[in-house]
DOKOL-235186 format. One record per residue (C-alpha): x, y, z. Coordinates in Angstrom, 2 decimals. Layout:
DOKOL-235186
<zami u="X" v="Y" w="Z"/>
...
***
This chain:
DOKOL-235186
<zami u="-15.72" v="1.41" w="15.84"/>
<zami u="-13.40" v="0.34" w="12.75"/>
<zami u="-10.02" v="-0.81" w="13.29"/>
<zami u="-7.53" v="0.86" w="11.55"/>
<zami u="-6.14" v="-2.48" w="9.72"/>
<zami u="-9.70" v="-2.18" w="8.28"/>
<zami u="-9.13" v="1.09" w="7.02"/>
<zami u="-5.87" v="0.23" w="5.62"/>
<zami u="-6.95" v="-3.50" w="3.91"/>
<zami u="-9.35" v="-0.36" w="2.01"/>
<zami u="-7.21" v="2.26" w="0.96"/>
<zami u="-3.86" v="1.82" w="2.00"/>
<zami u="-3.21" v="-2.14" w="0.63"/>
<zami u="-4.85" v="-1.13" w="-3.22"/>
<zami u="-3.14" v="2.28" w="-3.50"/>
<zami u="0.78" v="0.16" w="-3.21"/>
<zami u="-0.82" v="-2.07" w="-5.58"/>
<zami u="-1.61" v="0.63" w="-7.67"/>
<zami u="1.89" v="2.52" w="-7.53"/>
<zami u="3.62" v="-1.11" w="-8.09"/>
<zami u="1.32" v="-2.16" w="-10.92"/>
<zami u="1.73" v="1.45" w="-12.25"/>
<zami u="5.40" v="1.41" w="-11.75"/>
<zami u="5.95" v="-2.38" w="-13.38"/>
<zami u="3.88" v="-1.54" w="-16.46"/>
<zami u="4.92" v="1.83" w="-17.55"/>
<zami u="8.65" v="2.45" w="-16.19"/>
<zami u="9.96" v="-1.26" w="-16.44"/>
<zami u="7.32" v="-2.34" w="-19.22"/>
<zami u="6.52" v="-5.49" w="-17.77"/>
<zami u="2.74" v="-7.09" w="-18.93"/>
<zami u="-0.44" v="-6.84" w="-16.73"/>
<zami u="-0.32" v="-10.51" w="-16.94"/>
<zami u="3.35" v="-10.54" w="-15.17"/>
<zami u="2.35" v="-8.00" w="-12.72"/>
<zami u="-0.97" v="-9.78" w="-11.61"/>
<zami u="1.20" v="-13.09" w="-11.45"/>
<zami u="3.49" v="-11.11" w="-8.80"/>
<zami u="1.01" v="-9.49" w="-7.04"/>
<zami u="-1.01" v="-12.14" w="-6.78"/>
<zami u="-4.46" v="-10.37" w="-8.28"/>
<zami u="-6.18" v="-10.48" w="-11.83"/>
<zami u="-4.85" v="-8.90" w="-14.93"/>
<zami u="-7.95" v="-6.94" w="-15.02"/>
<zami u="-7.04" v="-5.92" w="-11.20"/>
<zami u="-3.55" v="-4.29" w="-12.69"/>
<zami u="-6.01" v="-2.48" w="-15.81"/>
<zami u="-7.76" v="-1.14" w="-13.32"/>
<zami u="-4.79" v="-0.22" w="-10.62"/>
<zami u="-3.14" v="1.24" w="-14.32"/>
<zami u="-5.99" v="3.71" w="-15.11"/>
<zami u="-6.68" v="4.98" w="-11.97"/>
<zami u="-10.04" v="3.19" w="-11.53"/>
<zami u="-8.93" v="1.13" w="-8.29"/>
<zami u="-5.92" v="2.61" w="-5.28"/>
<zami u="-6.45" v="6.01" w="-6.27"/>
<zami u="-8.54" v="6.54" w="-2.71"/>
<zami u="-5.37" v="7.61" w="-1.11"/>
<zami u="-2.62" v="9.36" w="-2.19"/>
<zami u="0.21" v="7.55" w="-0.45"/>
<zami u="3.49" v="8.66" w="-3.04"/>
<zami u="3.39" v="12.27" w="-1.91"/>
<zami u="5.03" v="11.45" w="1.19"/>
<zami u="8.63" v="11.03" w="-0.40"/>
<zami u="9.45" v="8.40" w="2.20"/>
<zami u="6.57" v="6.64" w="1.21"/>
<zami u="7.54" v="7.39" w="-2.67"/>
<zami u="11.22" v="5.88" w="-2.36"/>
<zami u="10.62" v="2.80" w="-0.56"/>
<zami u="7.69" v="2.26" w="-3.24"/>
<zami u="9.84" v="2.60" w="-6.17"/>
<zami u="12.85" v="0.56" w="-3.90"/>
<zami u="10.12" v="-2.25" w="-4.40"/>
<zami u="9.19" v="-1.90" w="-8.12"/>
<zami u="13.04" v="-1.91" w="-8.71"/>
<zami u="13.51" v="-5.00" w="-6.79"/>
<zami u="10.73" v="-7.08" w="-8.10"/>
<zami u="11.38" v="-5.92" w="-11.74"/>
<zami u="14.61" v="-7.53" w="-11.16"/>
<zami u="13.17" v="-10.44" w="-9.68"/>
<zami u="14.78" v="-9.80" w="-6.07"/>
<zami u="11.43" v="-10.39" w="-4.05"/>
<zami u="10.10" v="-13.26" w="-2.98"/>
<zami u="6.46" v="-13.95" w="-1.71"/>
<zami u="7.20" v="-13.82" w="1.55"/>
<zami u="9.75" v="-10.58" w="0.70"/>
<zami u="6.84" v="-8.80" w="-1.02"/>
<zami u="4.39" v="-9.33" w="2.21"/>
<zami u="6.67" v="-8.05" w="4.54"/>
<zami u="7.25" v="-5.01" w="2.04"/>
<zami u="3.79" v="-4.09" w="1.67"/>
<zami u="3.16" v="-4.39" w="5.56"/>
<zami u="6.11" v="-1.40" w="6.33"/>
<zami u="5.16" v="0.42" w="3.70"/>
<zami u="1.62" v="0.71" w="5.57"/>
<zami u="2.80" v="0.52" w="8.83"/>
<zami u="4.57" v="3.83" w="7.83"/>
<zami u="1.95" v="5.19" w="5.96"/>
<zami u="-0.32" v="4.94" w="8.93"/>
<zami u="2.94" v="6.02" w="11.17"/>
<zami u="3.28" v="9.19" w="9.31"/>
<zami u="-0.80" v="10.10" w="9.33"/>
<zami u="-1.53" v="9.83" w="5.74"/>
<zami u="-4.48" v="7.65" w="6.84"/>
<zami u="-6.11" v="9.50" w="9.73"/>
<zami u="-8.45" v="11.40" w="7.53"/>
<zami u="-9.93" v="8.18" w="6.29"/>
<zami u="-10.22" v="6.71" w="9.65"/>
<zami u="-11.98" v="9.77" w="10.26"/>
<zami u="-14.13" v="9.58" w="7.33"/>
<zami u="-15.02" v="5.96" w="8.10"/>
<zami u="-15.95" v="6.73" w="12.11"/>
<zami u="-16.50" v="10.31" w="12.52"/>
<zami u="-16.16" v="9.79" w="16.34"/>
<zami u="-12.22" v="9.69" w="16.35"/>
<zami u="-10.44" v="12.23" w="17.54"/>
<zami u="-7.66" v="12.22" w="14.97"/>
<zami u="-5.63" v="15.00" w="16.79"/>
<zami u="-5.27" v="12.84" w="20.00"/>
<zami u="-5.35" v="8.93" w="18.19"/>
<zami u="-2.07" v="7.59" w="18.92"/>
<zami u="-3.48" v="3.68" w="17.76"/>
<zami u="-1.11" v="3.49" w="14.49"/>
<zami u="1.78" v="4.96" w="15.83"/>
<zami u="1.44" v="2.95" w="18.90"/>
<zami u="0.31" v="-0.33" w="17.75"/>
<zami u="2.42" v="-0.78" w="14.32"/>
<zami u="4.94" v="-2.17" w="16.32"/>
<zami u="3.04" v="-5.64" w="16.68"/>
<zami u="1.64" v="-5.48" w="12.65"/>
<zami u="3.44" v="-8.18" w="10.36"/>
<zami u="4.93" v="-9.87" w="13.62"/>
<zami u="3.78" v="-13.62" w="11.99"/>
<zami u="5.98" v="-13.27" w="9.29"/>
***
């Protein structure tokens, strides 16, 4: 069995990076090296998040929930309004309602072909104890 914070730390996790380092390079024209320095990956991480070559596993920006609290984010840190700690939180309720609204179930399906994801109530149940630490 995979847990879905698994499935998420996979797909869901890279594909925010990806709309953030997206978002920070082309709409507020900030430099890869910036953005890494934020997000706290490589350069080459955010040239790869850029083109499409890494996050683009799951499309989590169709949901336009999902869309506006991702570009609520880009706007915030562009204007330097997030801190570290900020930016953790962020990304953890941004998944928490990506898995909420189901936009993972296929991959937890695709990873363990066993679930049942018409009757799987573990995200919507348990996202109430993710990020808790913080």
């Amino acid at each position: 069995m995979i847990m879905p914070c698994e499935v998420a730390v996979k797909s869901v996790v890279p594909s925010i990076r990806a709309f953030v380092a997206r978002e920070l390079t082309q709409t507020y024209q900030m430099k890869q090296s910036d953005v890494a320095q934020i997000l706290g990956i490589t350069q080459t991480a955010v040239s790869k998040y850029t083109r499409q070559v890494r996050g683009a596993f799951l499309k989590i920006d169709d949901s336009e929930e999902i869309r506006s609290m991702l570009q609520h984010l880009t706007s915030q840190i562009a204007d330097n309004k997030v801190s570290n700690q900020d930016l953790a939180l962020r990304f953890c309720q941004i998944c928490k309602n990506v898995r909420r609204n189901g936009i993972m179930c296929p991959l937890c399906k695709r990873f363990d072909p066993t679930i049942d994801i018409d009757s799987c109530e573990v995200c919507k149940l348990g996202n109430s104890a993710c990020a808790r630490t913080f």
